[in-house]
C-alpha positions in Angstrom: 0.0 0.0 0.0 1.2 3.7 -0.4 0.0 6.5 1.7 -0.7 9.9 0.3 -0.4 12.8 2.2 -2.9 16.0 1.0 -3.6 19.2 1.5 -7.4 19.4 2.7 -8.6 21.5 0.0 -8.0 19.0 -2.8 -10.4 16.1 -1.0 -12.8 17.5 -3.7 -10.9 16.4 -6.1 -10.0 12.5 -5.1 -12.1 10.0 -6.2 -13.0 7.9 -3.4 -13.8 4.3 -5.7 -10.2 4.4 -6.5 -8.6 4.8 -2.8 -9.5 2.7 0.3 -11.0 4.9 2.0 -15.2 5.2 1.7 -15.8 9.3 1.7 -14.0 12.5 3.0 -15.9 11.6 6.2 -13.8 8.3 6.4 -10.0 9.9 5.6 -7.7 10.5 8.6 -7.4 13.8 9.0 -4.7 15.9 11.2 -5.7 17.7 13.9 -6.1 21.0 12.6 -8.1 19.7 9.3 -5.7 21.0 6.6 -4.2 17.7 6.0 -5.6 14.2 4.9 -4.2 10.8 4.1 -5.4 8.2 1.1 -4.4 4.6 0.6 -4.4 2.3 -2.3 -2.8 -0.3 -3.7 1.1 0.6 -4.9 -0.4 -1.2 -8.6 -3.3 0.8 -9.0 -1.9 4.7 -8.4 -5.4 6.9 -8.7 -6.0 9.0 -12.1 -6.7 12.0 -10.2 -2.9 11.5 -9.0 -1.7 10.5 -12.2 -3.1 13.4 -14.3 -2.2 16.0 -11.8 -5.9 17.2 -10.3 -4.1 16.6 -7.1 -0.2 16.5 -6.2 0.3 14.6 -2.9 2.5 16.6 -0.3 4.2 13.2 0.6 4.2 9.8 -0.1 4.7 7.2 2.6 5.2 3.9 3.1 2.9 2.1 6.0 5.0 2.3 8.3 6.5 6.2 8.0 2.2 6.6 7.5 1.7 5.2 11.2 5.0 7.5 12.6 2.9 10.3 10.9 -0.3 9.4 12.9 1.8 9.2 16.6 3.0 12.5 15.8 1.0 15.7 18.0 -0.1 16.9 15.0 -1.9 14.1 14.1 -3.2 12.3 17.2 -4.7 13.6 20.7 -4.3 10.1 22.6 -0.7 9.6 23.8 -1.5 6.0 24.2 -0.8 5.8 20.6 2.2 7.4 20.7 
């Protein structure tokens, strides 16, 4: 799987039947809502990627996506962490 980082006001823009995630209601989100993360599979990169309707700030593998998610930005609980 790869991880895409974007910036929150592209999630317009991502087609949601080509990533793993169901809506915008379903994407992980960082704390202050400017940022999101998609999923899919590393053989099926999404058009909207591909043609340039949205550039992903980062790519991540799964585990550099989870290091993301323990970070303050993105998490409250420091259980996670």
């Amino acid at each position: 799987m790869i991880y895409s980082k974007l910036d929150i006001r592209d999630i317009n823009k991502v087609d949601f039947s080509e990533v793993s995630e169901d809506s915008s209601e379903t994407v992980r989100k960082s704390l202050d809502e400017k940022l999101f993360i998609v999923k899919y599979d590393s053989d099926s990169i999404p058009e909207f990627i591909l043609d340039g309707s949205v550039i992903p700030l980062q790519f991540l593998t799964h585990k550099e996506a989870l290091a993301l998610m323990a970070t303050d930005d993105w998490s409250e609980n420091e259980d996670i962490r």
